[in-house]
C-alpha positions in Angstrom: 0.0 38.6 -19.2 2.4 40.9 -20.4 4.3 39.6 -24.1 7.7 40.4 -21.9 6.6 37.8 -19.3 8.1 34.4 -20.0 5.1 31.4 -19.9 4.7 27.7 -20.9 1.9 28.3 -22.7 2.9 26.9 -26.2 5.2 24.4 -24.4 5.8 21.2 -26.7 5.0 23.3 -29.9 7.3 23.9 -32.4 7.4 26.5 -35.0 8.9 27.0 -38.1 9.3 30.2 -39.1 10.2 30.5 -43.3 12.8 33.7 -44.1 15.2 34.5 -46.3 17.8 37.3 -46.9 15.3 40.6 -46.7 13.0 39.7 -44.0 11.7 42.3 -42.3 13.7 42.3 -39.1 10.9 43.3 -36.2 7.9 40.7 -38.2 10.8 38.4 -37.4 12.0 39.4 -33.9 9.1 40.0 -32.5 6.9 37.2 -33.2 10.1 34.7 -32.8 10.7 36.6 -28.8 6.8 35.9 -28.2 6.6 32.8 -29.7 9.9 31.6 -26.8 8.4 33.9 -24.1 5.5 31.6 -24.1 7.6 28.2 -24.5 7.3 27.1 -28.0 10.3 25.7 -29.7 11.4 27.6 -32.9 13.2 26.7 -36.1 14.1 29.7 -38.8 14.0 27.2 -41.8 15.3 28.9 -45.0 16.2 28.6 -48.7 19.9 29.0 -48.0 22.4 27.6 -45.1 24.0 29.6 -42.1 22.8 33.1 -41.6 20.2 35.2 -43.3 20.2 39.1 -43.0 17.5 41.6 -42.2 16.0 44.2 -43.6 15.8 47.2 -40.9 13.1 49.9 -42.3 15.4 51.0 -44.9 19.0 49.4 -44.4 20.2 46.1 -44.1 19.9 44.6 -40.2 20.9 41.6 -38.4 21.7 38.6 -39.2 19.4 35.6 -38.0 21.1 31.9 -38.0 19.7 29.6 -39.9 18.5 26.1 -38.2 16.9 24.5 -40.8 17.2 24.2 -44.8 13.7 24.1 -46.1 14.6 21.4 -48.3 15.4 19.0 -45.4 12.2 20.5 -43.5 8.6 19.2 -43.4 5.2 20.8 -42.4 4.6 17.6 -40.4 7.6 18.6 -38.2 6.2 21.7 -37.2 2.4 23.1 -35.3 2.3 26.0 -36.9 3.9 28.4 -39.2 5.3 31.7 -39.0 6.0 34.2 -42.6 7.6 37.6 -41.5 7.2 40.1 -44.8 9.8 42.5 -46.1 9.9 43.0 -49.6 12.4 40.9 -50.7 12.2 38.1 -48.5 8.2 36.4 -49.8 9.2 37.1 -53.4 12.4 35.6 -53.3 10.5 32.9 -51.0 7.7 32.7 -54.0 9.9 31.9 -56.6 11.1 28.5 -54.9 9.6 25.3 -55.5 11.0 24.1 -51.7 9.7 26.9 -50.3 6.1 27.0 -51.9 6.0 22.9 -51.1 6.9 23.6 -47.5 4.1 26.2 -46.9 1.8 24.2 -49.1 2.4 21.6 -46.1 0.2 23.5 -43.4 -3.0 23.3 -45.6 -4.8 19.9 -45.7 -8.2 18.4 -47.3 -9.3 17.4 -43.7 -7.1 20.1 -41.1 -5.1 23.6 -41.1 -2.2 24.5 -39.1 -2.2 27.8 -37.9 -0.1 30.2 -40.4 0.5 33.6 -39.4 1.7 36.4 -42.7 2.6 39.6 -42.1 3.3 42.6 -44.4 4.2 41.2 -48.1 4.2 37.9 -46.3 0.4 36.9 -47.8 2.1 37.1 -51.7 3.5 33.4 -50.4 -0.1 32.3 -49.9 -1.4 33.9 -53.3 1.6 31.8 -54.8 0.0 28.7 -53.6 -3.4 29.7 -54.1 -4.6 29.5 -50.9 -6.4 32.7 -50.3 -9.8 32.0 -52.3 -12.8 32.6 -50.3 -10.4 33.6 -47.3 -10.4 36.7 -45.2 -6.9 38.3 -45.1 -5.6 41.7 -44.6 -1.5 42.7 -45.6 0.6 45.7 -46.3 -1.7 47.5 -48.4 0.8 47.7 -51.6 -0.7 44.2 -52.4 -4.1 43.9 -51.4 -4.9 44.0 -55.5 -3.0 40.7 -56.0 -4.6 39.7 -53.1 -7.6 40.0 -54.1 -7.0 38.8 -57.3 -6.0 35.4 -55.6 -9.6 35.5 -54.6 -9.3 37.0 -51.1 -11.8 38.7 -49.5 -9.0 41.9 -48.1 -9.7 44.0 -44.9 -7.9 46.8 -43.5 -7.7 45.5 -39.6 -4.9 45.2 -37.6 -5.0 41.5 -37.6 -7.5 39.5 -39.5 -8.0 35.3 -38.3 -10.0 33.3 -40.7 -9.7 29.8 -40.0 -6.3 29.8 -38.3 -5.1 31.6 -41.1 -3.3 35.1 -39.2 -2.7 37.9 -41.3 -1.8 41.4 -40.1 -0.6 44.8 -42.4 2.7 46.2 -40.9 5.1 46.2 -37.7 2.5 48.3 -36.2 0.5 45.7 -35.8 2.6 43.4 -34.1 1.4 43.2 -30.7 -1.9 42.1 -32.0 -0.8 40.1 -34.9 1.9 38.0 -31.8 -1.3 37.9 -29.6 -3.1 36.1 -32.1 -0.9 34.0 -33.3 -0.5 32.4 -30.0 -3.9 32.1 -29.7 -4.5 30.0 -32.7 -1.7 27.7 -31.9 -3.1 27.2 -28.3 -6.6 26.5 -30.0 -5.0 23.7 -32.2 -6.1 22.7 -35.3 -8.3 24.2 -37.8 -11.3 22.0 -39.5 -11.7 23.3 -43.0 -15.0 24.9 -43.8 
């Protein structure tokens, strides 16, 4: 099926997708246009109200509305989660307490949602420490933190380890979309 082909596959899913001013605007777009061309619902929940404002390879892009503060959002609302990179967006997104708590939400003792990073988005998941023992790959500027958060980092398009989705750049975005989806149609995660 063809990612421009509208589905119902992930109908009755919703996804949060967590951004801020400085997301990059395709790890955005692009998963948010799969993610409704195959039926899912989709909230951009963010640190601020109103719009937030891409960043376009090397200018500021469009602005994306807001339909959720983070602060009045919960993992428990939400099948899976979605964190675009961009360099300013995860460490502005890293620095919140709200933020951290809300991604912090899609891990559990017993289950894992299915979280998709992209880019710089994995920093957010070395924030919360929840990259030990975990196969991840990202935008190679930060593979050392990475690793140094105890990830075991691979240079793959896309990288799945336990419904955890991880890809390196827009490049990879077909694959890193493809994925995504897949883990959210497989449900739930058990913890190893």
């Amino acid at each position: 099926m063809s990612t421009l082909q509208s589905s119902t596959r992930l109908q009755g899913k919703k996804i949060a997708i967590l951004a801020t001013d400085g997301f990059e605007q395709s790890e955005l777009l692009s998963p948010r246009d799969a993610l409704l061309n195959a039926g899912a619902d989709i909230d951009i929940v963010s640190v601020k109200e109103g719009e937030i404002t891409g960043w376009d390879e090397d200018k500021w892009g469009d602005k994306v509305s807001v339909d959720k503060l983070v602060t009045n959002a919960s993992a428990s609302d939400y099948d899976a989660l979605m964190l675009p990179g961009g360099l300013f967006n995860p460490d502005t997104l890293r620095q919140d307490k709200h933020a951290k708590a809300f991604i912090d939400g899609f891990f559990g003792a017993e289950k894992n949602k299915p979280v998709a990073a992209i880019c710089h988005a994995p920093w957010l998941l070395a924030e919360i420490n929840k990259l030990r023992d975990r196969t991840v790959t990202s935008f190679p500027s930060i593979k050392s933190d990475l690793i140094n958060a105890g990830a075991n980092w691979v240079d793959e398009e896309v990288s799945v380890d336990q419904g955890l989705v991880t890809s390196r750049s827009p490049a990879d975005l077909e694959a890193f979309n493809a994925k995504f989806i897949e883990e959210i149609l497989e449900g739930k995660h058990q913890a190893h």
